[in-house]
C-alpha positions as CSV (number, residue, x, y, z in Angstrom):
1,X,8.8,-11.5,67.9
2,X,8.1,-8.7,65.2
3,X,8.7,-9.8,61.4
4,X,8.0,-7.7,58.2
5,X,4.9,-9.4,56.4
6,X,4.2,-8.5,52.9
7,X,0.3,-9.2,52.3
8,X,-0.3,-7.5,48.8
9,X,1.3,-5.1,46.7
10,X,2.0,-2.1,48.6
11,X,0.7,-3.9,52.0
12,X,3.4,-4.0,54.2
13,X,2.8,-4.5,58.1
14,X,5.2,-5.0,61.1
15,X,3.7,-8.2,62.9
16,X,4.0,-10.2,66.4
17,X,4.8,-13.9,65.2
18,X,5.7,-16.5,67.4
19,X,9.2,-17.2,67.9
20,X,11.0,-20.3,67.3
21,X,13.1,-22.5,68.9
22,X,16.2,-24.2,68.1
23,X,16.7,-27.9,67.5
24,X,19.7,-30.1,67.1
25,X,22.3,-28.4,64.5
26,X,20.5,-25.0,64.8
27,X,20.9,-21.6,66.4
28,X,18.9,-18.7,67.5
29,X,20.1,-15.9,65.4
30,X,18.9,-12.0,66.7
31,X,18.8,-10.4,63.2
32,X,20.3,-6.7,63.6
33,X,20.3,-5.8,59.7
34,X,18.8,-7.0,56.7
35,X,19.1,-5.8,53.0
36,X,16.4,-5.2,50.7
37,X,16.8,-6.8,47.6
38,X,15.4,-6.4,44.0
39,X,12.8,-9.3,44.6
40,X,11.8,-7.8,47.8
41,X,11.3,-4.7,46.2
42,X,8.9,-6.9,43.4
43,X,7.2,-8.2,45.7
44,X,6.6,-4.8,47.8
45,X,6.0,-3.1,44.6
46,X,4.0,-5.9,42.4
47,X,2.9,-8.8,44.5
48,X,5.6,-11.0,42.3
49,X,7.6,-10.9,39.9
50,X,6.5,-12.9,36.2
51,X,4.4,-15.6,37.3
52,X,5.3,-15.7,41.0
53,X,3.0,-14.0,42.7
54,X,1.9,-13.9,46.7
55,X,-0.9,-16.0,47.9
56,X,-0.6,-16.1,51.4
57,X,1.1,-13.3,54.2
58,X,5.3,-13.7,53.4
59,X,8.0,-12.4,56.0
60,X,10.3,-11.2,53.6
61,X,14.1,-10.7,53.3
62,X,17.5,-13.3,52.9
63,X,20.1,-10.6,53.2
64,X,20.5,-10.9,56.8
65,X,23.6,-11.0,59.8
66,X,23.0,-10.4,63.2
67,X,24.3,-12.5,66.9
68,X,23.6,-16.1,67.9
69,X,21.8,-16.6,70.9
70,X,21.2,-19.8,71.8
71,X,22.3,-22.7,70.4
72,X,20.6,-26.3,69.5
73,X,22.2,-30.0,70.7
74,X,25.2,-30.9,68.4
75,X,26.5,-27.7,67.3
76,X,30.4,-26.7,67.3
77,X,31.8,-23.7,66.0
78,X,29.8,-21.6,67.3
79,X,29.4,-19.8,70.4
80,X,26.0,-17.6,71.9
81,X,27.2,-13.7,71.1
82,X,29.2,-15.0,67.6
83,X,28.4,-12.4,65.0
84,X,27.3,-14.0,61.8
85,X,26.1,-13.4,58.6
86,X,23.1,-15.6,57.6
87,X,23.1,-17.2,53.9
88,X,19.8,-18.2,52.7
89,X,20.7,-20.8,50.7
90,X,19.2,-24.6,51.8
91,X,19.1,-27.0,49.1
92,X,18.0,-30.4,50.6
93,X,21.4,-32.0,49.7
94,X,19.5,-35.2,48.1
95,X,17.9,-34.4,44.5
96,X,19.7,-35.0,41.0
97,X,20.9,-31.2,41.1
98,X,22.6,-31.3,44.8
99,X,24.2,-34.9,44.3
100,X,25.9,-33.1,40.7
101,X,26.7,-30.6,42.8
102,X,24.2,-27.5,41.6
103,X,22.9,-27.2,44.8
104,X,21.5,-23.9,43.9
105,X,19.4,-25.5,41.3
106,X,18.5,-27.9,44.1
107,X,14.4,-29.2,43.2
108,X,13.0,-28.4,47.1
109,X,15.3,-25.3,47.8
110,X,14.0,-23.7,50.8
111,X,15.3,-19.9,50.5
112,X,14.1,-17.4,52.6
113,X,11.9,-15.0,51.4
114,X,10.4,-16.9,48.8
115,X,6.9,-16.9,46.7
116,X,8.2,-19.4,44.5
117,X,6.8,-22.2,46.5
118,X,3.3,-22.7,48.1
119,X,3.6,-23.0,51.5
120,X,5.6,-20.1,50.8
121,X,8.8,-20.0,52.2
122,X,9.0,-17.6,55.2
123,X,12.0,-14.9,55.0
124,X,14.1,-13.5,57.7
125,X,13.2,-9.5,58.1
126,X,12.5,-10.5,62.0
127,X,13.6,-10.2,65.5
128,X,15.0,-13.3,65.6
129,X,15.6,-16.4,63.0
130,X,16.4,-20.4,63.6
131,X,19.2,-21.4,61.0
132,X,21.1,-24.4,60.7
133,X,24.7,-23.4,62.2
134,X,26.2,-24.7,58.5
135,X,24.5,-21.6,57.3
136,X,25.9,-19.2,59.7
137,X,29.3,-17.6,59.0
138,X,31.2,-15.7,61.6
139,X,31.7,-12.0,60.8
140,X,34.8,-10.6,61.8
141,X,35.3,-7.4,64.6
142,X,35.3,-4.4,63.1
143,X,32.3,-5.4,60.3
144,X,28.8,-3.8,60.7
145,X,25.7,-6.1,60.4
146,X,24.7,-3.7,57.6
147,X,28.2,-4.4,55.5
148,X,28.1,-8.1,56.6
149,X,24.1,-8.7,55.2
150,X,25.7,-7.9,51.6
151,X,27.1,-11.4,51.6
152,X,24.6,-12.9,50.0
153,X,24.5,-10.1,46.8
154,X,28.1,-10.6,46.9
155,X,27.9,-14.0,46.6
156,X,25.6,-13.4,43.9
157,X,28.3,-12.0,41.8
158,X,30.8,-14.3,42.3
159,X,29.0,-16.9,41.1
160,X,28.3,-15.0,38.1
161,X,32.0,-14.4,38.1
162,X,32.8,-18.2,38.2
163,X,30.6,-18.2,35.0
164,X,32.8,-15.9,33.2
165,X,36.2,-18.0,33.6
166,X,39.0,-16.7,34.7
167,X,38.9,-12.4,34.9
168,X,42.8,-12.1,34.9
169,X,43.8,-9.2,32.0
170,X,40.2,-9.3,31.0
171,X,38.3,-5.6,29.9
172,X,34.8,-6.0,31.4
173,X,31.8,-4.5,30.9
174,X,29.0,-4.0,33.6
175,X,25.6,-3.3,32.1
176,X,23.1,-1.5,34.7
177,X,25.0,-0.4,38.3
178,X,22.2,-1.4,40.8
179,X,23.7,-2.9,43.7
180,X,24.4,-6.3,42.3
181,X,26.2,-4.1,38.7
182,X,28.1,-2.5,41.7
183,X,29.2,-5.9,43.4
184,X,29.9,-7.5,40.0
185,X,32.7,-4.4,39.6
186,X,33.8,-5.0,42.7
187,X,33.7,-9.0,42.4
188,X,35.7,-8.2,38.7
189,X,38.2,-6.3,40.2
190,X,38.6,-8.7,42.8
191,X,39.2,-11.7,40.1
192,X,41.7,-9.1,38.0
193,X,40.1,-7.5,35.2
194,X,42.5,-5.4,33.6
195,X,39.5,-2.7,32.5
196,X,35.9,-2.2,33.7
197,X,33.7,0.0,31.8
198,X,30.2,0.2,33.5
199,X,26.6,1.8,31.8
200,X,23.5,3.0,33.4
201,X,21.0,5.5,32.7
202,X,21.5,7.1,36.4
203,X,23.9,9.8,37.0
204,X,23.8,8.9,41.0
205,X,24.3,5.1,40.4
206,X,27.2,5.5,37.8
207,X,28.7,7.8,40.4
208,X,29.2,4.4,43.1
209,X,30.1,2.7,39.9
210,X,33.4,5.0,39.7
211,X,33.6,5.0,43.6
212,X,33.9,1.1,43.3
213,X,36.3,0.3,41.0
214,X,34.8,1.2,37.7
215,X,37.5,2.7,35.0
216,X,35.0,4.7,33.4
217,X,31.3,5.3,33.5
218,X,28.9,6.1,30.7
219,X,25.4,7.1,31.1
220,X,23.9,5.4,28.0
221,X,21.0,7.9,28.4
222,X,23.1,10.8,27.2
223,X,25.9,9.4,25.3
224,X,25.0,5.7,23.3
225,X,27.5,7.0,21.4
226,X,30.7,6.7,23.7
227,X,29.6,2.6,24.1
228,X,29.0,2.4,20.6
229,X,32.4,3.6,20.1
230,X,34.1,0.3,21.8
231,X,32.9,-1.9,19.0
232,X,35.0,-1.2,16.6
233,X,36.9,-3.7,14.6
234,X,34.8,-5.8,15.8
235,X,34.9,-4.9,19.6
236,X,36.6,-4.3,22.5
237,X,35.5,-6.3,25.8
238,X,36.5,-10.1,26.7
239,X,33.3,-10.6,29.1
240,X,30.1,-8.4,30.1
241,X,27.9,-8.7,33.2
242,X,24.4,-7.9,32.3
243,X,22.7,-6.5,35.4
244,X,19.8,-4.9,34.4
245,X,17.5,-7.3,32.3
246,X,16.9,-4.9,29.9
247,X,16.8,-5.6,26.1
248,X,18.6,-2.8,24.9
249,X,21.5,-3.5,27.6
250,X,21.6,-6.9,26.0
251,X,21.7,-5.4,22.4
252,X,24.2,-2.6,23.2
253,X,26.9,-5.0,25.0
254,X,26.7,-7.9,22.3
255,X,27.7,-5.0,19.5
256,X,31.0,-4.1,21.8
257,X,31.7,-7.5,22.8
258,X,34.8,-8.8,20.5
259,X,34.5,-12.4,18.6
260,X,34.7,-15.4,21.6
261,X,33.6,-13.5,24.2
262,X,31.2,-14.3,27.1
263,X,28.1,-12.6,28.2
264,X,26.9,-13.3,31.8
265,X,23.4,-12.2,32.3
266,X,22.5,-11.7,35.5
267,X,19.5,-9.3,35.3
268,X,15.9,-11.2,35.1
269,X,13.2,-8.8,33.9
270,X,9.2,-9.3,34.1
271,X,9.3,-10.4,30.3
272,X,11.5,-12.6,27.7
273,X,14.7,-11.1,26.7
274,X,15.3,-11.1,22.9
275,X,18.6,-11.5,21.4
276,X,20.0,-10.5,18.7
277,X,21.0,-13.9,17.4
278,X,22.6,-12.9,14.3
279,X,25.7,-11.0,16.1
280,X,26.2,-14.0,18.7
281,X,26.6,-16.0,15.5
282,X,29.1,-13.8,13.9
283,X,31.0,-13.2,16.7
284,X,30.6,-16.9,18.1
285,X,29.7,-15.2,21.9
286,X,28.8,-17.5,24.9
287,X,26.0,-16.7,26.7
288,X,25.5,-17.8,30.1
289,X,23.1,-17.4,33.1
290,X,23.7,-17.1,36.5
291,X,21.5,-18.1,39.1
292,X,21.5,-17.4,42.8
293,X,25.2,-18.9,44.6
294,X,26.1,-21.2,46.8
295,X,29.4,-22.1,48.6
296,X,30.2,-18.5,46.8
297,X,28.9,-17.5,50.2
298,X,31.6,-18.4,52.1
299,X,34.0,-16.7,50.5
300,X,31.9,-13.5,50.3
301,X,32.0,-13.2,54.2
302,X,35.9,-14.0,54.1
303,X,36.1,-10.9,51.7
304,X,34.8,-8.6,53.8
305,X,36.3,-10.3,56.7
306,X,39.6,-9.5,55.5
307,X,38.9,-5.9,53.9
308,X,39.5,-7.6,50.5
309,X,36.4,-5.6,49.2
310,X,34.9,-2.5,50.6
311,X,31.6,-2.4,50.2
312,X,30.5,0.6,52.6
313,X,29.6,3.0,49.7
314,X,27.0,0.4,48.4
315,X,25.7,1.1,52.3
316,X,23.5,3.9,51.5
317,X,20.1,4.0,54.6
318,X,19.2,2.4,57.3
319,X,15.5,2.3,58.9
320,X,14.3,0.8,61.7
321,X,11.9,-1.9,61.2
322,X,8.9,0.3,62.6
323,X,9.6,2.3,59.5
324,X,9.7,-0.5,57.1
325,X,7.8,1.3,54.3
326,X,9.8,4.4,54.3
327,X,12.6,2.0,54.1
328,X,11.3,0.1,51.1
329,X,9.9,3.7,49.4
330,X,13.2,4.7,49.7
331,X,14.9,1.3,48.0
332,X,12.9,2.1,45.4
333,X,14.5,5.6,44.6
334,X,17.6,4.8,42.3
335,X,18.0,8.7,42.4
336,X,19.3,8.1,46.1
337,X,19.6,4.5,47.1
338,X,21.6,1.9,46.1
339,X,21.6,-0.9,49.3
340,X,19.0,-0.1,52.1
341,X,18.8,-1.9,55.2
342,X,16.2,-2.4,57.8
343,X,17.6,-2.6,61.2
344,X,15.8,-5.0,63.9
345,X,19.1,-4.0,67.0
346,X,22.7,-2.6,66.6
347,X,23.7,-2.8,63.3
């Protein structure tokens, strides 16, 4: 079985591992497309990302679908040629944060892909992958592997949508339009915000911003000004999704947010985020994180199952795994990319 292998930063080989098997409540998943995600990218690019850092070969990647092929003892629901999309979520179901029912604060998560740990916690960029079947979700005709690995980003978002409350008449603002700015439109539009302003710095990225459901796009590079404009009397939006992680998105969207509104920061950065305190004060705004997803998943795949989102023009390249660093070179460039996938079949 070949897997994607991270050793360093910028050390990225295609390696035979041994293949698994499948035990009781598990399948044998063929992977045909996997995503690459921001943290793959830091730990293609970096080794890590703050203090996480590599310290032993890691198969990377958690955005992944692909076709069951063999099944373990004891599992329904599923049949050998299902479709699924795979979600990399396994909390152990047993600590303080699982029995409150935060599994994805869970103390022994096991999510693919993952530094975090030592063992580190192997990913799923390979041929084939053993998951337990509660993991698996069926993907619907009609879906590609590549549309149904953005399950897992979209689930991302509506988590950080469940943060926010309710959406319903709400004027949003998107801060940074990477892919998961792009799903948190999309996931905004979906919970029925009445207005969605996005920002970037990116003429390209702004341009899938207004392709996905964004009202209006402003490339805060070139024109501060036209954001700066929204916070007068005080401001203008009921709840921003802070996707970038960068300081100044932070400052820009707390000066248009209006008195009582929420700020949902999503982006992490390689350093501390400052706030500027004194306007949260003012303008009594709620600030809340959002981390990772977990039943969100679920619904992400019945989205896309049902053609409630479209998510194809996130779908921007597709490699083979033999080209795996062309694939994550190419991630990299926000000038042209906004989700690439590696492909280990028919995706």
């Amino acid at each position: 079985m070949r897997a994607v292998v991270i050793h360093g930063p910028h050390d990225l080989r295609l390696e035979d591992r041994e293949a698994e098997r499948a035990g009781p409540g598990e399948v044998e998943v063929a992977i045909e497309a996997g995503g690459i995600c921001g943290s793959d990218l830091h730990y293609y690019q970096h080794g890590g990302f703050g203090v996480v850092r590599i310290r032993e070969p890691l198969i990377l990647g958690h955005e992944v679908a692909g076709r069951v092929v063999a099944l373990g003892s004891g599992v329904d629901g599923l049949a050998v040629g299902d479709r699924v999309a795979v979600s990399p979520s396994r909390p152990c179901g047993a600590c303080r944060y699982c029995l409150e029912g935060k599994p994805n604060h869970c103390l022994h998560m096991r999510f693919y892909g993952s530094a975090m740990v030592f063992p580190h916690i192997q990913g799923a960029f390979r041929e084939q992958l053993v998951a337990s079947a509660s993991q698996c979700h069926k993907i619907a005709d009609g879906i590609s592997s590549a549309e149904a690995a953005m399950a897992e980003p979209l689930a991302v978002t509506l988590h950080a949508v469940a943060q926010a409350g309710s959406l319903l008449d709400k004027r949003v603002l998107v801060t940074g339009c990477g892919p998961i700015g792009a799903l948190a439109i999309i996931a905004a539009r979906a919970h029925g915000a009445r207005e969605i302003v996005a920002t970037d710095v990116m003429a390209p990225v702004l341009a899938i911003a207004g392709q996905v459901g964004a009202d209006r796009t402003i490339n805060v590079a070139e024109d501060a000004a036209a954001l700066a404009a929204y916070g007068a009397d005080k401001g203008s939006f009921d709840v921003q999704f802070e996707c970038s992680g960068n300081d100044r998105a932070v400052a820009s969207g707390i000066g248009v947010l209006r008195p009582g509104a929420t700020l949902v920061q999503l982006g992490l950065s390689g350093t501390e985020t400052s706030l500027p305190m004194n306007a949260v004060t003012a303008k009594e705004i709620a600030i809340r994180g959002s981390f990772r997803f977990h039943a969100e998943f679920g619904l992400a795949v019945d989205f896309i199952n049902r053609r409630r989102v479209d998510l194809s023009p996130l779908v921007t390249g597709g490699y083979p795994a033999e080209q795996a660093v062309a694939a994550f070179e190419a991630a990299a460039d926000r000038s042209r990319s906004m989700k690439v996938h590696l492909a280990f079949g028919t995706a």
